[in-house]
Every structure is written in C-alpha cells, then in structure tokens.
C-alpha positions as CSV (number, residue, x, y, z in Angstrom):
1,X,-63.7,-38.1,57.7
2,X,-61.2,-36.1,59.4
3,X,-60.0,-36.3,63.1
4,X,-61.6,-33.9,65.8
5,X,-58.3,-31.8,66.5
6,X,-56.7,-32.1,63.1
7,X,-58.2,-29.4,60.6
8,X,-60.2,-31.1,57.3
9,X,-59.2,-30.0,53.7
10,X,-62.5,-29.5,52.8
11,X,-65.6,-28.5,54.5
12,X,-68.9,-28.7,52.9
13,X,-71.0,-26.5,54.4
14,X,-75.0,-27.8,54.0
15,X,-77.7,-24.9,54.7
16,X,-80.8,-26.6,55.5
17,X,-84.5,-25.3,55.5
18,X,-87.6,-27.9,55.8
19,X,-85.6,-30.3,53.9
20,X,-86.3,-33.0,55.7
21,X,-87.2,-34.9,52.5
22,X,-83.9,-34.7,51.2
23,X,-81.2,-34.0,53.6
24,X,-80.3,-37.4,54.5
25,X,-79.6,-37.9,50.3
26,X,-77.5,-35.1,50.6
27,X,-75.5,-36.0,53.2
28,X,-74.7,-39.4,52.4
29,X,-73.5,-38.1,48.8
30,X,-70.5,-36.4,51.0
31,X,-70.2,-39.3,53.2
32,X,-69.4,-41.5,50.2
33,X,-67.1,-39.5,48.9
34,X,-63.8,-40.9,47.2
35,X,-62.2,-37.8,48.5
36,X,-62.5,-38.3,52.7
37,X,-60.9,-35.7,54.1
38,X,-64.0,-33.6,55.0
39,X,-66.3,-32.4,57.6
40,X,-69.9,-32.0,57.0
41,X,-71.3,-28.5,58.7
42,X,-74.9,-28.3,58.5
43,X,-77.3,-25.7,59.4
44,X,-80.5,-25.9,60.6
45,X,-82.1,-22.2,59.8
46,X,-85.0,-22.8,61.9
47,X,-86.8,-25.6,60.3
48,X,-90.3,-26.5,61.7
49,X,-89.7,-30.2,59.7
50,X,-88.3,-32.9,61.0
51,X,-85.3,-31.7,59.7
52,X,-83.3,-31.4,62.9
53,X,-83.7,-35.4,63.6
54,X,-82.3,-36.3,59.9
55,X,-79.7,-34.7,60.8
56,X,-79.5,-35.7,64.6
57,X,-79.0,-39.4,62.8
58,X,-76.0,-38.8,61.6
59,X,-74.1,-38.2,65.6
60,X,-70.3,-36.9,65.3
61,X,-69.9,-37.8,61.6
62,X,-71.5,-33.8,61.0
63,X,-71.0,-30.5,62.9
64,X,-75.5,-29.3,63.4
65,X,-75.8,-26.2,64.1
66,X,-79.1,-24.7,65.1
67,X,-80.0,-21.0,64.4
68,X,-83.5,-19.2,64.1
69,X,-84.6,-18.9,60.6
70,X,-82.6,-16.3,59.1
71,X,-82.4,-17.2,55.6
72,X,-80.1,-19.3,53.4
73,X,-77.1,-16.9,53.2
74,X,-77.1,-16.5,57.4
75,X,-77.0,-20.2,57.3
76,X,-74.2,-20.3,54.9
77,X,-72.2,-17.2,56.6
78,X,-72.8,-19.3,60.0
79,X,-72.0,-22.6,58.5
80,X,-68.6,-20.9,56.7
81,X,-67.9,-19.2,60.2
82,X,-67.9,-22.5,62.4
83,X,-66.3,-24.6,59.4
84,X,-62.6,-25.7,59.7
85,X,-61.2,-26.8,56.3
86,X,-59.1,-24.9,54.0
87,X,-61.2,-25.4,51.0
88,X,-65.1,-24.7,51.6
89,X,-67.8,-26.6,49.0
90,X,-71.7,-25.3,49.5
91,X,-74.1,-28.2,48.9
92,X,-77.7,-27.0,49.3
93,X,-80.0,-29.9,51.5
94,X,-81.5,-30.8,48.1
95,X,-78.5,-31.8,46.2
96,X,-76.3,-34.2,45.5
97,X,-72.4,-34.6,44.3
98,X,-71.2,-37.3,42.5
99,X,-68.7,-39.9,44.0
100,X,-65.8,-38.1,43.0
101,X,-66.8,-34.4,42.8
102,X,-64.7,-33.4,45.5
103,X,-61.7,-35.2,44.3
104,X,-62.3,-33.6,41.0
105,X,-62.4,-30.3,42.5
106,X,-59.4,-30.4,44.6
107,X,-57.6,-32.2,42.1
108,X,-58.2,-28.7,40.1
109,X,-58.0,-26.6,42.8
110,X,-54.4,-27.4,43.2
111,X,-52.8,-28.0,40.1
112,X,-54.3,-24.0,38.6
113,X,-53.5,-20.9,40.9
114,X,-56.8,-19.2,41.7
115,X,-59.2,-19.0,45.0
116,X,-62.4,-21.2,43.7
117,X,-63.1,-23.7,41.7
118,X,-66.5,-23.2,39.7
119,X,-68.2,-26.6,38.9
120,X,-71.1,-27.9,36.9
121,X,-74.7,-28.7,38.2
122,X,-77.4,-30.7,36.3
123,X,-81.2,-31.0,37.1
124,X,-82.6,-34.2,37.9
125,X,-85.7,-35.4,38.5
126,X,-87.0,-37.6,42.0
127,X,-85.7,-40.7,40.7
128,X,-82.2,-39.3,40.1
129,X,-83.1,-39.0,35.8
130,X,-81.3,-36.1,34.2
131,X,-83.7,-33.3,33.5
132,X,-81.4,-30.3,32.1
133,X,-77.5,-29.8,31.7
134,X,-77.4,-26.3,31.9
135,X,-79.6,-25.8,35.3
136,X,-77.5,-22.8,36.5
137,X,-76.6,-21.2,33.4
138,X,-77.6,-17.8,32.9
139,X,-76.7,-15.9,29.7
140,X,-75.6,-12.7,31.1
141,X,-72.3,-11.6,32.5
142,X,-72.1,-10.4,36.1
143,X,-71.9,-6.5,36.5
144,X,-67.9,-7.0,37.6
145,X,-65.1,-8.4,36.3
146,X,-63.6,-10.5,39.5
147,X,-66.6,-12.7,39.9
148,X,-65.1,-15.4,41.8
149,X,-61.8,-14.9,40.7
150,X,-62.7,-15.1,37.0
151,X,-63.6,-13.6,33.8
152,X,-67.0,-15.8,34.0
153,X,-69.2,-15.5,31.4
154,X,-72.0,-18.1,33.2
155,X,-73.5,-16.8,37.2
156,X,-73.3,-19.8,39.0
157,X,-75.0,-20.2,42.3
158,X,-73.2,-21.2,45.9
159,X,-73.4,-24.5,45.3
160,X,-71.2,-24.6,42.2
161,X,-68.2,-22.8,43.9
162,X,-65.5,-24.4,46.1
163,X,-63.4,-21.8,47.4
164,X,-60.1,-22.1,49.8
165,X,-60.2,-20.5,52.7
166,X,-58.4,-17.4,52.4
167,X,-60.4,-16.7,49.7
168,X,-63.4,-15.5,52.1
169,X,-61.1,-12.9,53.2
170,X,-58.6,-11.8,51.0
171,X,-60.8,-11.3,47.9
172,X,-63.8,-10.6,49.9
173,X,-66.3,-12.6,48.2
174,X,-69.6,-12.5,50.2
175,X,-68.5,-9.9,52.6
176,X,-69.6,-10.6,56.6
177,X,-72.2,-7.7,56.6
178,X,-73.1,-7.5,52.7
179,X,-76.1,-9.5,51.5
180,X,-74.0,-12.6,50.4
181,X,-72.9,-15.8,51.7
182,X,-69.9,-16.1,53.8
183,X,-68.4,-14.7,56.4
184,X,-63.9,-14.3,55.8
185,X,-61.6,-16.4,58.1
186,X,-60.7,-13.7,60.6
187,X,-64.4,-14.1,61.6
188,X,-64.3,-18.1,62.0
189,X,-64.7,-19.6,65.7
C-alpha cells in the first residue's frame, strides 16, 4: 500500500451501507492485490450495522470516512473527493476483484489512450460459485454517445469503471451537483 505523503496510483473507493456481512471480503480482495500501489477509501453512509467496526479493524491500512446516510452516489462523490490516486476503481462493500484485477486494468489503462477502463463483473453465489457471466449487461445503448469515453454498446455500473483522475473533471462524468457519482479533481481535499 502506498506511503502517507506519497500520492497512490490507484484508489479504490468502497461505498458502504449495512454491509457488515461482506465488507471485510471486500476489503481484503484489494489488500491482496498483485498490484500494491493503492489506498482503500471507504465510506460509511450512515450504517446502523456493525459496519463501522469491520472497517475500524483494518487501522491505517484504509482511509473511513463517516457521513450520514446520503445514498450510494454521496458516498462515492465523497469517497472520490477525499481519494488521492490518479486512477480511481469503485468496488461496492459486496464485491470482490480478482488477485490481479487491478494490474489488469492499469496494465490497459496505460498501454490505450482513453480516461476509463470498463471491466467485466460476474455473479456469484455465497460460496464464491459463478452464478451468471453477463451480471451487468444490459442490451440497450446509453442515450449518448461519450459514455465513459466510448462508443459502449453494454451500461455498466460504477463498479466496472476505473477511471484516471482527470477524467472526473475534464470529461465531466458524474458531475459534482448532477445525480451521478463523483465529484472532478478541482473539488478533491
């Protein structure tokens, strides 16, 4: 994980409502990352689970932020505004990534031009069996033509998308005041 006073590459930025069940799970699949150049920002949006103290386990090895319950995309727009990496991954308190998912991402990120990243998601049941491949796939296109800097044919949600930094602000995705996710770097603490 990276130093306190040098900035991450990647934050992943965990949103976290009465997810006390599954938080820990989620958090551990970015501590054992292959990729560890990260820092995990998670927020608390007001949980009246046990929540908090999952996450209170885990000391400086995460950034908890607590916030009243505002809904998932204030917790995302307040995780993305306290974050510090150049790339930003959401994973929701209920998921998982693979050992090498951010590896694979960056690894993508950086050899194609482009502002995010849009990876894959599977369903799986309790004891970690695949359910579904196409979990997130929707078979409609978006009503506009830049949606997340691509001609996607697939909506994917948050959690699919690992976006750099500048993205937030220069293409605007998720504006600060709009009814999306994220808030643009010029609005970061």
């Amino acid at each position: 994980m990276s130093a306190d006073n040098v900035a991450p590459v990647v934050s992943v930025v965990i949103p976290c409502f009465n997810a006390e069940r599954w938080l820990a799970q989620a958090v551990e699949s970015v501590l054992a990352q292959s990729f560890q150049d990260v820092e995990i920002v998670v927020v608390n949006d007001g949980s009246t689970d046990r929540s908090r103290e999952v996450a209170e386990r885990y000391g400086d090895r995460i950034t908890l932020i607590d916030q009243p319950n505002r809904g998932v995309s204030a917790a995302r727009r307040e995780g993305v505004r306290r974050s510090r990496g150049q790339f930003i991954k959401f994973l929701d308190a209920d998921d998982l990534l693979p050992a090498d998912a951010l590896a694979a991402l960056l690894e993508v990120a950086r050899s194609h031009p482009g502002e995010a990243v849009l990876g894959h998601a599977v369903a799986v049941n309790e004891v970690g069996r695949f359910v579904d491949e196409r979990m997130y796939s929707l078979p409609f296109r978006p009503p506009h033509d830049d949606y997340v800097a691509h001609q996607s044919t697939e909506l994917k949600p948050p959690a699919c998308m690992t976006a750099k930094d500048e993205a937030w602000s220069e293409r605007g995705f998720w504006a600060w005041n709009g009814p999306g996710c994220a808030a643009s770097s010029s609005e970061r603490a």
